[in-house]
C-alpha positions as CSV (number, residue, x, y, z in Angstrom):
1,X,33.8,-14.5,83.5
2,X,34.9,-17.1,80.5
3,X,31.8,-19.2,81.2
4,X,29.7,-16.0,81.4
5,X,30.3,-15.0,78.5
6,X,30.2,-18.2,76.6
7,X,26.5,-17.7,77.9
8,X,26.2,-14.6,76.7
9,X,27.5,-15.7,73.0
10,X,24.7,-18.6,72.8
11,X,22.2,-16.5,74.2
12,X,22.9,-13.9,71.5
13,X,23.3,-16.8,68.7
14,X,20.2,-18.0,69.6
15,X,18.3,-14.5,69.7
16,X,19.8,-14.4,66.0
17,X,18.5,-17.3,65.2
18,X,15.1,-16.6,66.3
19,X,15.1,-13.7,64.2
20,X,15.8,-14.6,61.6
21,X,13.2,-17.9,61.6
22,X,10.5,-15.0,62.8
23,X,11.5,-12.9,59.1
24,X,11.7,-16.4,57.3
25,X,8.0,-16.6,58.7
26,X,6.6,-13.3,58.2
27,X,7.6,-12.7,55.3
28,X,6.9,-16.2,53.3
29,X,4.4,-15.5,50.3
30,X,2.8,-18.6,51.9
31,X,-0.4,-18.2,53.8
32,X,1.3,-19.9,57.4
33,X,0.6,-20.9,61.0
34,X,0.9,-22.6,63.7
35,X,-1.8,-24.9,65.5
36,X,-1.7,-27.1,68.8
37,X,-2.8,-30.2,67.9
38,X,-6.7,-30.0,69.5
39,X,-6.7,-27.0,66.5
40,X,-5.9,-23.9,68.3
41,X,-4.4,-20.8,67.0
42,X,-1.1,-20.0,68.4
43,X,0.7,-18.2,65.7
44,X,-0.2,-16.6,62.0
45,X,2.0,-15.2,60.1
46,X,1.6,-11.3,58.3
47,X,0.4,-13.0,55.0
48,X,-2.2,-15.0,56.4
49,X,-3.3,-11.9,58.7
50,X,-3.5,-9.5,55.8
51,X,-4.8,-11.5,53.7
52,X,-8.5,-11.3,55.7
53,X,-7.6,-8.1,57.2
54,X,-7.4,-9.2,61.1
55,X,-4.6,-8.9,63.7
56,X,-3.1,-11.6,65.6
57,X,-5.7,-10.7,68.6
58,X,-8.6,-11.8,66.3
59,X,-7.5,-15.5,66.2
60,X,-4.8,-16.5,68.7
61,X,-6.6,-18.9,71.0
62,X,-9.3,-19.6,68.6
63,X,-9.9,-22.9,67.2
64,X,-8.5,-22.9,63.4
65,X,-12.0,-23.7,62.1
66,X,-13.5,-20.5,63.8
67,X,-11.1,-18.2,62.6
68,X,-11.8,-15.3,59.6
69,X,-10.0,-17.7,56.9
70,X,-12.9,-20.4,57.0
71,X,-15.8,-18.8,58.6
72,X,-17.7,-18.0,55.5
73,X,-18.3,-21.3,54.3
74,X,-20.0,-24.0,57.4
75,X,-18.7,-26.8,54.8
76,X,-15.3,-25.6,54.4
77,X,-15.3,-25.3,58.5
78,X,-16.5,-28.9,58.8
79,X,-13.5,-29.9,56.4
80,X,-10.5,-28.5,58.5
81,X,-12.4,-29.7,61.5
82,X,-11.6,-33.1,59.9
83,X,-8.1,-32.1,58.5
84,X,-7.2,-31.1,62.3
85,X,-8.1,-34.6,63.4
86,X,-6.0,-36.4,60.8
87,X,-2.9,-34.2,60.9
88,X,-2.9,-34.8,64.9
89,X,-3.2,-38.5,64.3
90,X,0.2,-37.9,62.3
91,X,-1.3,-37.8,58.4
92,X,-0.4,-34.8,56.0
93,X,-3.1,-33.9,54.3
94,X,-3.7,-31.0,51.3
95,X,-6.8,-30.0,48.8
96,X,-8.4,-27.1,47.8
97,X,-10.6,-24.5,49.5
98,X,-11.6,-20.8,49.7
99,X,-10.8,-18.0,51.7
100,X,-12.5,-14.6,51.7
101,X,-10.3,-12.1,51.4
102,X,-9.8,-8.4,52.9
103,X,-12.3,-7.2,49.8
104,X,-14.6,-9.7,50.9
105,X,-13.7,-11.8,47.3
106,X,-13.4,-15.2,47.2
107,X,-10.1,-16.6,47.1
108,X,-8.8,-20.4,46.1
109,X,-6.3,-21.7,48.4
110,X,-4.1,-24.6,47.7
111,X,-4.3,-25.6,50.9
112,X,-1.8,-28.5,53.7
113,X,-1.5,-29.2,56.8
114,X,1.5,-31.5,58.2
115,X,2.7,-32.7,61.9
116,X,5.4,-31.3,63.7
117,X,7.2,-33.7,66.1
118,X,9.5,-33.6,68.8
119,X,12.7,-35.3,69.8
120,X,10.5,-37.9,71.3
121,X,8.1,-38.1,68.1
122,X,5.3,-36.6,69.9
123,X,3.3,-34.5,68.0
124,X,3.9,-30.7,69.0
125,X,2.1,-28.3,66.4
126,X,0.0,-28.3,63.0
127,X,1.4,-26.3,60.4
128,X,-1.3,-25.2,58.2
129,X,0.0,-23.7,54.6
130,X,-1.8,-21.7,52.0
131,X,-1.0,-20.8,48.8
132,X,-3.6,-18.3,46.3
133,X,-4.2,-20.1,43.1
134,X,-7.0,-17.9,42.0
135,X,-5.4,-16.0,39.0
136,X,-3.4,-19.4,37.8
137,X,-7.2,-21.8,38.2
138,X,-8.8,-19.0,36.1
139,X,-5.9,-19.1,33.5
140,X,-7.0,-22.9,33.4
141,X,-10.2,-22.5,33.3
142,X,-10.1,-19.7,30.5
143,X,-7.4,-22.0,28.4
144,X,-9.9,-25.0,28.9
145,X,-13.2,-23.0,27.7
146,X,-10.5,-21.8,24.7
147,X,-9.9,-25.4,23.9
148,X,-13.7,-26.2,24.1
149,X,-14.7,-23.7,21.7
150,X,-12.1,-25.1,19.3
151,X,-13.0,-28.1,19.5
152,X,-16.9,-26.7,18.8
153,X,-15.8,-24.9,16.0
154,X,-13.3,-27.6,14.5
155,X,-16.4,-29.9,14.6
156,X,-18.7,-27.8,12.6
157,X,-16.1,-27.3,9.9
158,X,-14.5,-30.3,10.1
159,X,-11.1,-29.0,10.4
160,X,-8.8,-31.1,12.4
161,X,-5.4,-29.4,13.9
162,X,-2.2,-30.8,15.8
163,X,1.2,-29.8,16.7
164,X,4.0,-31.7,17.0
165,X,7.0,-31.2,20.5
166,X,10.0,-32.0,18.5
167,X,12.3,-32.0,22.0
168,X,9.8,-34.7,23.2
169,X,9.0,-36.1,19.7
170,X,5.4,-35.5,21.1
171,X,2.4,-35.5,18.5
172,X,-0.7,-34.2,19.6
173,X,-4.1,-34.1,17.3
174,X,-7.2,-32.3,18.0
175,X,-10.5,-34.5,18.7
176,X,-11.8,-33.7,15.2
177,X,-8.5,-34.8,13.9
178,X,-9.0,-38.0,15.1
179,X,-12.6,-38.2,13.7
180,X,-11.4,-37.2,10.5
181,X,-8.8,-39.9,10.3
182,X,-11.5,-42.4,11.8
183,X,-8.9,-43.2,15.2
184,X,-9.8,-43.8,18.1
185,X,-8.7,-40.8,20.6
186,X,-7.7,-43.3,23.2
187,X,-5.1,-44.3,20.6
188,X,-1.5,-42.0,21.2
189,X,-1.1,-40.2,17.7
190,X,2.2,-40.7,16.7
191,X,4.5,-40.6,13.1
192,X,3.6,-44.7,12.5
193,X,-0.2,-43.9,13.5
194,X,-0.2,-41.1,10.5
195,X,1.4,-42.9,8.0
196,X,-0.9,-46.0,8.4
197,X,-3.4,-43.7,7.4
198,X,-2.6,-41.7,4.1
199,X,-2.3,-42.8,1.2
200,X,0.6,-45.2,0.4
201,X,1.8,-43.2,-2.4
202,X,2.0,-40.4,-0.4
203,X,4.0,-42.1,2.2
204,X,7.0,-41.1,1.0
205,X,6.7,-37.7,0.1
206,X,5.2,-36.8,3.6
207,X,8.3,-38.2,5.3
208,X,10.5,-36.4,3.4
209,X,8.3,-33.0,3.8
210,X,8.6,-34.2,8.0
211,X,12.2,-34.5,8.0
212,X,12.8,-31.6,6.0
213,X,10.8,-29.7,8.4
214,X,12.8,-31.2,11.3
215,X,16.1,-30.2,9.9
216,X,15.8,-27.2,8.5
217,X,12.7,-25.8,9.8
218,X,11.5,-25.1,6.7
219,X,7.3,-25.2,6.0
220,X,5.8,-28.6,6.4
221,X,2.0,-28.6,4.9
């Protein structure tokens, strides 16, 4: 009876377990599943399955490249073909790449894949991750356009800008900046750089507007 239920408590440990890994899973913000190592679908989680609007029936059994996630794009199909060769060879790999989503919009994945072994070291299952970057590579995008324009307009008016990180005692200039002091941009603009350039009799003054500005805050122009 003691043995039985010692049984019964590891069973029951282990069920726990299992649940709890299987919420874990589910409900991960991740885009996740599980592969054997020739590619096949065993195992997507809800994420990845809403995500293109399918059901686990749609792509358990099915070669990874096949499945609603990549089968928009022949290129994209051709690259986790290749992805599933290297991660059963033991590499890790990760890049971008697109999904279609349930409204049929196009989605940009940061996308890995890495090996999981065995208590031999054999190689038992791909696990594919997916994260949507969409909203945070059009931020970029829009900031870098931003910063293009600036630089457009600085040009024409020849107005140079910078800003100065005083936790990181980082200086940055604008390109124009640069051209307007005659540096090269290669060159880190620092304090030293600035004051090579002015005037000397305006050295001084200008360090004490810096460090005024540095200690109290108060308007450096």
């Amino acid at each position: 009876a003691a043995r039985t239920s010692e049984l019964s408590r590891a069973y029951e440990a282990f069920k726990e377990s299992e649940r709890r890994m299987e919420a874990f899973f589910n409900n991960s913000f991740q885009l996740l599943g599980f592969l054997t190592p020739d590619g096949t679908m065993q195992k997507a989680n809800h994420t990845a399955l809403n995500f293109v609007g399918c059901s686990e029936s749609d792509v358990i059994g099915k070669l990874f490249w096949d499945t609603p996630w990549f089968s928009h794009d022949p290129g994209q199909q051709q690259i986790i073909k290749n992805a599933v060769k290297d991660v059963s060879q033991g590499k890790t790999v990760r890049f971008e790449t697109t999904h279609k989503n349930v409204n049929g919009e196009l989605r940009y994945i940061d996308f890995s894949m890495h090996p999981l072994h065995d208590e031999h070291g054999h190689i038992t299952y791909l696990i594919p991750e997916g994260r949507d970057i969409t909203d945070i590579r059009d931020t970029e995008l829009a900031l870098e356009f931003s910063q293009t324009e600036l630089e457009q307009a600085q040009s024409v008016a020849h107005i140079g800008s910078w800003y100065f990180d005083a936790n990181n005692e980082e200086l940055k200039w604008s390109s124009e900046t640069y051209r307007i002091f005659g540096a090269d941009e290669s060159t880190p603009a620092n304090l030293e750089l600035f004051l090579k350039i002015i005037h000397p009799e305006d050295r001084e003054k200008t360090i004490s507007a810096w460090n005024d500005a540095l200690r109290d805050g108060s308007q450096y122009e």
